[in-house]
C-alpha positions as CSV (number, residue, x, y, z in Angstrom):
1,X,107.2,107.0,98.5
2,X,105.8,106.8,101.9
3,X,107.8,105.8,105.1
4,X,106.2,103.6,107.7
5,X,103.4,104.8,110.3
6,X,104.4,105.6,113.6
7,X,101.5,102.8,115.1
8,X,101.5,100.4,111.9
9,X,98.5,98.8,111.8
10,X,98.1,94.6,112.0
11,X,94.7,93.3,110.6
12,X,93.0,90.8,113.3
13,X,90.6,87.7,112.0
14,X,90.9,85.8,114.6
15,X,87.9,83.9,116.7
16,X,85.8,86.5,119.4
17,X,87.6,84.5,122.4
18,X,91.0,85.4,121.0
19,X,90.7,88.6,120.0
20,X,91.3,90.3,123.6
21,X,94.9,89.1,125.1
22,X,96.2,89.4,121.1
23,X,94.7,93.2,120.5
24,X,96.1,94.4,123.8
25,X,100.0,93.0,123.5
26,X,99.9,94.2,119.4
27,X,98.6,98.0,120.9
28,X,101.4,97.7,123.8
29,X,104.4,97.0,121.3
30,X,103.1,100.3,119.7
31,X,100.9,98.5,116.7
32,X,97.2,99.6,115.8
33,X,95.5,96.4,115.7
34,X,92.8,96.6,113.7
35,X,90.1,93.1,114.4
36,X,88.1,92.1,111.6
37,X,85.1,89.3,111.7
38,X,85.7,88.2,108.0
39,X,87.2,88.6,104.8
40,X,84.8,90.7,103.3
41,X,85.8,93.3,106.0
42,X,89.2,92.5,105.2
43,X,89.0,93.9,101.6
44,X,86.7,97.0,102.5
45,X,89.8,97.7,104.9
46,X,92.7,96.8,102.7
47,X,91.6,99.3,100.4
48,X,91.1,102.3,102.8
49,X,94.1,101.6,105.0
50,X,97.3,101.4,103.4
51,X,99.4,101.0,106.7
52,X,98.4,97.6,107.3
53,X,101.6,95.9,107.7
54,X,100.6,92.3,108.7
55,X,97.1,90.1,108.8
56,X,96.8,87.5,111.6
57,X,94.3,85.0,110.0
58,X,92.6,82.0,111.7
59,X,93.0,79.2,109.3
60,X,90.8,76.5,111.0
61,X,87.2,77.9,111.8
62,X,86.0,78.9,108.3
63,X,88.6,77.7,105.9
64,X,87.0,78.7,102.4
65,X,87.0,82.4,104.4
66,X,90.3,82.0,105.5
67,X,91.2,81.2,101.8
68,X,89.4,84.4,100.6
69,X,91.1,86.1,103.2
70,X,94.7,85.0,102.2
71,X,93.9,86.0,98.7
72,X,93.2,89.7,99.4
73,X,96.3,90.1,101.3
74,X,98.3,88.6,98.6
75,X,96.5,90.4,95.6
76,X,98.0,93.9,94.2
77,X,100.2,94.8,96.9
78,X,101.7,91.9,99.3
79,X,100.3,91.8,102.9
80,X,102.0,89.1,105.0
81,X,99.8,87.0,106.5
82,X,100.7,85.1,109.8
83,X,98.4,82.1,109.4
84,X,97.1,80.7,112.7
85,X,96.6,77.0,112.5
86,X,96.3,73.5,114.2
87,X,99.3,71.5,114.5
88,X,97.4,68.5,112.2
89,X,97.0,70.9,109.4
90,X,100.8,72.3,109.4
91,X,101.9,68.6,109.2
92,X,99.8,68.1,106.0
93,X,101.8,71.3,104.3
94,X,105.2,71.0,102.1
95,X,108.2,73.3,103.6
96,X,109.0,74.5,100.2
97,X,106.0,76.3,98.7
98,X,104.1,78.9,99.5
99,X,104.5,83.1,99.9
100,X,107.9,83.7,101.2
101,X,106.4,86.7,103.8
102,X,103.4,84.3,105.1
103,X,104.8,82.6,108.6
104,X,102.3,79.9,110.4
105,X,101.9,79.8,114.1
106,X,100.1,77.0,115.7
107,X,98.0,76.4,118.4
108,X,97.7,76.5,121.3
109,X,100.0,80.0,121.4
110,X,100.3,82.7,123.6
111,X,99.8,86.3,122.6
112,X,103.4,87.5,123.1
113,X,104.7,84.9,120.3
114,X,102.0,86.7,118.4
115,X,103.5,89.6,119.2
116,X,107.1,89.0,118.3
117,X,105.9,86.7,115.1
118,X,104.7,89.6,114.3
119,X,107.5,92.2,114.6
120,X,109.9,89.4,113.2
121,X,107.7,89.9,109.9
122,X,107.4,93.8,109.8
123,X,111.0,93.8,110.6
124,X,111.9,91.8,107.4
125,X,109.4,93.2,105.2
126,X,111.1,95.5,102.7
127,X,108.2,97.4,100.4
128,X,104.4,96.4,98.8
129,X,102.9,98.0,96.3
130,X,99.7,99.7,96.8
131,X,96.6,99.7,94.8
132,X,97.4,102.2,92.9
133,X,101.0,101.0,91.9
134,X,102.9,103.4,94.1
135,X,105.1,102.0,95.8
136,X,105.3,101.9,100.4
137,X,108.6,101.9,101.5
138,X,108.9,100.1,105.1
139,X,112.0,102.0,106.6
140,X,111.7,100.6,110.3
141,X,114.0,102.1,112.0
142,X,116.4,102.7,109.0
143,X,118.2,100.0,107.2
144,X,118.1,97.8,104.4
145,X,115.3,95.9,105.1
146,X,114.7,94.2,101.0
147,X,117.1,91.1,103.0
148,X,116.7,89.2,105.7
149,X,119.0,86.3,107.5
150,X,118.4,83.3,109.0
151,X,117.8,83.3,113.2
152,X,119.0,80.0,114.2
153,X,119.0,78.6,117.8
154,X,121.0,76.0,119.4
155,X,119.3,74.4,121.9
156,X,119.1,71.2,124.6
157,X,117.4,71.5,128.1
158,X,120.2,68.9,128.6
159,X,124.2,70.2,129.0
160,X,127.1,67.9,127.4
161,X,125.2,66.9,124.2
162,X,127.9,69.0,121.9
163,X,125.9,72.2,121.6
164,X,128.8,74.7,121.3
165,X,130.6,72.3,119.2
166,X,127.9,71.8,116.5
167,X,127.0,76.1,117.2
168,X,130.9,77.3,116.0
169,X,131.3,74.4,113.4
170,X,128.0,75.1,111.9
171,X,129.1,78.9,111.8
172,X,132.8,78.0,110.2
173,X,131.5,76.0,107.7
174,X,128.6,78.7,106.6
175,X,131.5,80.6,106.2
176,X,133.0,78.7,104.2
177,X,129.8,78.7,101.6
178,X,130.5,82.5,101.4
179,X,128.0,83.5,104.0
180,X,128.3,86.2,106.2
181,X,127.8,84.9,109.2
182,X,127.2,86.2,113.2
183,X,127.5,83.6,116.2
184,X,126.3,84.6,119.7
185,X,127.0,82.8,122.5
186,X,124.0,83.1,124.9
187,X,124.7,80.6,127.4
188,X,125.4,83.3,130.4
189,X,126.1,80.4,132.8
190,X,128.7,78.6,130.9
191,X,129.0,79.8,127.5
192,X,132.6,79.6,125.9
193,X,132.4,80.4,122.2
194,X,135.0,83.1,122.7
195,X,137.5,80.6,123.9
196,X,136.7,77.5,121.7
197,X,137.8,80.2,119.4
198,X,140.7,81.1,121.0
199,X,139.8,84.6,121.4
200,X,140.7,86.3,124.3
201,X,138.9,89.9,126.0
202,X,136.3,89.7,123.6
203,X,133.7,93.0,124.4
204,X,130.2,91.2,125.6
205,X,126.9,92.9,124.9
206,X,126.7,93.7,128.6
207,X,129.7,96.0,128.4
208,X,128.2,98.1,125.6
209,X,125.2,98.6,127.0
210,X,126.5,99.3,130.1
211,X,128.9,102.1,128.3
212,X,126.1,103.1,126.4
213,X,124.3,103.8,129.7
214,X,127.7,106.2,130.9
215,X,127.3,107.9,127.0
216,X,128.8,105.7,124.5
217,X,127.0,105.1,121.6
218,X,124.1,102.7,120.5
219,X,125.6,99.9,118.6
220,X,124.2,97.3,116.9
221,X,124.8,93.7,117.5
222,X,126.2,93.3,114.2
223,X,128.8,96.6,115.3
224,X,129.6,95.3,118.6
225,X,131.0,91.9,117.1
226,X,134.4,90.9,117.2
227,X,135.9,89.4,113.5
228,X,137.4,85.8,114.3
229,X,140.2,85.2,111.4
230,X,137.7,82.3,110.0
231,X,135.7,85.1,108.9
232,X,133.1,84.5,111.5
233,X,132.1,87.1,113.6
234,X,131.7,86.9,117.9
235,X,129.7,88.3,120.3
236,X,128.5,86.8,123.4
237,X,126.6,88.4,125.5
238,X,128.0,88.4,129.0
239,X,131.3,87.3,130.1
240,X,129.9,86.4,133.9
241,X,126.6,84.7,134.8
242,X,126.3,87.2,137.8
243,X,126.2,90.7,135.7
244,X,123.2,90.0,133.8
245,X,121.0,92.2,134.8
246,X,121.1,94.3,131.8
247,X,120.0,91.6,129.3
248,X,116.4,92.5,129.3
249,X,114.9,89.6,126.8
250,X,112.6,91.4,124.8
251,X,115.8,93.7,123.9
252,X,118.4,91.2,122.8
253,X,115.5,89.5,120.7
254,X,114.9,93.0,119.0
255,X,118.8,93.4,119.0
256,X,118.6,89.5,117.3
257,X,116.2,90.3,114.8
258,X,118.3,93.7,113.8
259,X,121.5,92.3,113.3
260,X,119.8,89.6,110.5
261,X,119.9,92.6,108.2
262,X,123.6,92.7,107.9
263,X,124.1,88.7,108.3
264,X,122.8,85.7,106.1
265,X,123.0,83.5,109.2
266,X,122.7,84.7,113.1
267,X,123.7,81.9,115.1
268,X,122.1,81.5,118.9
269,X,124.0,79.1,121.2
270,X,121.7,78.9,124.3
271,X,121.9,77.8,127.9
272,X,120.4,74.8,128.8
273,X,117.0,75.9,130.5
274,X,114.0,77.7,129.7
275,X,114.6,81.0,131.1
276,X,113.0,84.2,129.9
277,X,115.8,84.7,127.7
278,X,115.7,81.9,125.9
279,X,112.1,81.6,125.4
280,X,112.1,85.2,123.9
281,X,114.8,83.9,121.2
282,X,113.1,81.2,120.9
283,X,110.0,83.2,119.7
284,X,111.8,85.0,117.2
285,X,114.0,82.2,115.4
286,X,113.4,80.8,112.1
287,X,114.7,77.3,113.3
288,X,116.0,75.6,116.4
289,X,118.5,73.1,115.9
290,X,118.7,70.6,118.8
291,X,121.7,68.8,119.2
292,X,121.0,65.0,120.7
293,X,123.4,62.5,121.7
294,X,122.4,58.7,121.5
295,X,121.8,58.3,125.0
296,X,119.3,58.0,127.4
297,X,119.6,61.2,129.2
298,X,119.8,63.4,126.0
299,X,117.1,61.4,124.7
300,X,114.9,62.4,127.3
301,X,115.7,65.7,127.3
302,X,114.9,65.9,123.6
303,X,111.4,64.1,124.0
304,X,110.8,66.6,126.8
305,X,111.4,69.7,124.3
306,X,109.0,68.7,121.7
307,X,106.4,68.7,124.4
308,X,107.7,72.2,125.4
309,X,107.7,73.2,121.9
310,X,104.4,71.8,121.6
311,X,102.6,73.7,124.0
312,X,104.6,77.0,122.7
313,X,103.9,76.5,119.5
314,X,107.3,75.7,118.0
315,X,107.7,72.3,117.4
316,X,107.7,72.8,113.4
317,X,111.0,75.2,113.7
318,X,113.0,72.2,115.7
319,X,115.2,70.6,113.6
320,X,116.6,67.1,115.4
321,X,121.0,67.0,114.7
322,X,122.2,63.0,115.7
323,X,125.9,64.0,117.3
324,X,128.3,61.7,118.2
325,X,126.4,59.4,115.4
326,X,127.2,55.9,114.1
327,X,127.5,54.8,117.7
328,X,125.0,51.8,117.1
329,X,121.9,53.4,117.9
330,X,119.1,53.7,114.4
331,X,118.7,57.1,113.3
332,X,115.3,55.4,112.6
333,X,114.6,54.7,115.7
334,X,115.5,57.9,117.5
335,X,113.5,59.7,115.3
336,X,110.3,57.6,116.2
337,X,111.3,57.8,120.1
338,X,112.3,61.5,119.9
339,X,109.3,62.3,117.5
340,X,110.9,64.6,114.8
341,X,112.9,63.4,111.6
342,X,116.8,63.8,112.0
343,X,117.9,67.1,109.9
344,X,121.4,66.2,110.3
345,X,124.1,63.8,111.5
346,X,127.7,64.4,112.9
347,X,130.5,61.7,113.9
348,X,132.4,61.3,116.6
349,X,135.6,63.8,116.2
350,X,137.4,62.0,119.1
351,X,140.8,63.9,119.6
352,X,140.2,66.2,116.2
353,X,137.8,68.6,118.0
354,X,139.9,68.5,121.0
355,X,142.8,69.7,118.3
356,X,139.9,72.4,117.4
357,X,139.7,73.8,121.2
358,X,143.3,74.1,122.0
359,X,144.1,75.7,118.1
360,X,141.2,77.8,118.3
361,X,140.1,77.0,114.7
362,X,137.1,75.8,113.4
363,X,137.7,71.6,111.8
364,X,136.8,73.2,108.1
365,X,139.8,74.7,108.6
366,X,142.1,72.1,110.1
367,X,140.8,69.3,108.7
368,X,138.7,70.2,105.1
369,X,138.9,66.4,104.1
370,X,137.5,64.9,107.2
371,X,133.9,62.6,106.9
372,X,133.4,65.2,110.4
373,X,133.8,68.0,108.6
374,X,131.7,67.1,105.3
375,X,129.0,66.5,107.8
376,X,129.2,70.2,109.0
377,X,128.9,71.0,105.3
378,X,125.8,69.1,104.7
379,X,124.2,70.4,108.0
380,X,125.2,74.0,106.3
381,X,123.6,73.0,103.0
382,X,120.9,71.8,105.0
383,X,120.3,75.1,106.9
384,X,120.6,76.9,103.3
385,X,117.8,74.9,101.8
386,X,120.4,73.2,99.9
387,X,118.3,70.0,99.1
388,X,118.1,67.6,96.7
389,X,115.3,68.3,93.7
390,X,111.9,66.9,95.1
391,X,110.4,63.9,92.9
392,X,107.7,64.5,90.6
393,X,104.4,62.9,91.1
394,X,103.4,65.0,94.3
395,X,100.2,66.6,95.7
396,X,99.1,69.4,93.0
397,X,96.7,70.9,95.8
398,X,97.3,73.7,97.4
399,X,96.1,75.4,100.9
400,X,96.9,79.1,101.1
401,X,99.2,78.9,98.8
402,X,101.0,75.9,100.0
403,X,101.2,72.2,98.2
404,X,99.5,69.5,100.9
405,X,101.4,66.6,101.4
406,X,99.6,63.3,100.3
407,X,99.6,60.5,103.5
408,X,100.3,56.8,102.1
């Protein structure tokens, strides 16, 4: 058994012109990145450096290569791969399939969300076996690193469209699915998770770290929490939009990424802007859920995100949640105006999630038999991968591992 390299090393095929900005932010986050011009110099390293924790592999310039290439880092032991592609080839790939340590980044991207795609993946990674059978143990700072939760954002550039609302239900009714389960609120401007939980005094993240500064001890997100009687645990990180100045971005996002290990679901309700913060979480979720309302402003907010995303690199991780729905507007057509399919629908709870604020309980606990409250449900069965059974008759071919999606 081996324990992880101090400078773990990340294999590089990526095109000449791309190379540079990615190879010096990899070596600055303490990596050895390691560039490669094809996947025949991929094998001859694979087999003389066993440190290689993740291969960044450009999918579109030689694909049959980029094939090859994927291949060797899943034969024998498991490399993951972080698979760059174009956005027209991700859409042309089934969610469902493929190696459950590959991620895909598309263009155009910068090389910090290289960066943190890659530490998400070496953070989760748990052990691969070698060529010899022996097996390397990735102990990253410690921990039990064979799991791995869920990051999920909450997120509109746009206020008032129900974000915390859809945030602490979504949490409750996890919960109540028998997940373990970790809300932050984010949102150091107006953020109120605490209270729509009726929980008063709840320690922040900025008054740990600020004791930790005077001596206290190094806590983990996940230690720092407060238990809500739902079963839900709370942490936001400030209590006041003017002491923020020890929420440096890149370390809540590592502080994000750590406390998946002792949750199936971290939940991340997020101001309403694109501020460093936010961008850096945004980098390391697995989805983003954006609430919309079904009106203009929201609307345009929502189209103006998926153009954000777009440039960043994100739009596949936004998932597109109708609240206040059934007020006369098509699903249908907000999903051809907006641009993304809806993932989820929730009512109009009227006085019932007013009830919710003032008890400080969650509606799958004061109202279990509510439509409102079985659409939380589905949106949590949702997030699970809770889906019905695909139809047979689909695509049989595959593209690095993945089924491609056959276009009426």
């Amino acid at each position: 058994m081996s324990s992880m390299p101090d400078r773990p090393a990340v294999a590089i095929l990526l095109p000449p012109a791309e190379r540079t900005p990615v190879v010096d932010e990899l070596r600055k986050a303490g990596y050895d990145p390691l560039t490669i011009a094809d996947s025949t110099e991929l094998g001859d390293l694979l087999a003389t450096r066993l440190d290689i924790v993740v291969g960044v592999v450009d999918v579109e310039g030689d694909p049959a290569d980029a094939s090859r290439a994927w291949e060797l880092l899943h034969g024998g032991r498991v490399v993951p791969a972080l698979l760059v592609v174009n956005p027209a080839t991700l859409e042309r790939l089934d969610d469902e399939a493929g190696h459950e340590t590959d991620e895909y980044l598309t263009r155009p991207y910068t090389a910090e969300s290289i960066r943190w795609r890659v530490e998400a993946m070496v953070i989760r990674s748990a052990a691969a076996d070698d060529t010899s059978g022996s097996e390397i143990v990735t102990d990253f700072e410690g921990g039990d690193w064979g799991r791995r939760g869920q990051l999920v954002a909450v997120f509109n550039p746009k206020g008032g469209v129900g974000k915390t609302t859809i945030a602490v239900n979504l949490a409750a009714a996890l919960v109540s699915r028998g997940k373990r389960v970790l809300i932050v609120d984010a949102d150091t401007v107006t953020g109120h998770i605490p209270t729509s939980l009726g929980m008063d005094g709840v320690p922040t993240v900025v008054d740990m770290w600020r004791d930790e500064l005077d001596g206290g001890p190094a806590l983990s997100f996940d230690e720092q929490a407060s238990a809500h009687p739902s079963g839900l645990k709370v942490l936001p990180l400030s209590s006041s939009p003017i002491h923020t100045e020890l929420l440096d971005p890149d370390r809540v996002a590592r502080a994000l990424v750590q406390a998946r290990r002792a949750a199936d679901v971290v939940i991340v309700d997020l101001h309403p802007s694109y501020s460093p913060l936010n961008r850096a979480v945004f980098d390391m979720a697995d989805r983003i859920i954006v609430p919309v309302t079904p009106d203009l402003a929201a609307i345009r907010a929502a189209i103006k995100l998926v153009e954000v995303a777009e440039d960043l690199g994100l739009r596949n991780r936004l998932s597109l949640v109708v609240n206040r729905a059934a007020s006369g507007v098509a699903l249908s057509d907000l999903e051809r105006t907006i641009g993304l399919p809806v993932f989820g629908q929730i009512r109009s709870g009227g006085m019932l999630v007013v009830r919710t604020l003032n008890e400080g309980r969650p509606l799958v606990e004061i109202a279990p038999r509510e439509k409102i409250t079985q659409e939380f449900l589905s949106l949590a069965d949702a997030v699970l991968g809770v889906q019905p059974v695909a139809e047979p008759g689909k695509s049989g071919l595959r593209f690095f591992g993945r089924p491609i999606a056959v276009r009426a």
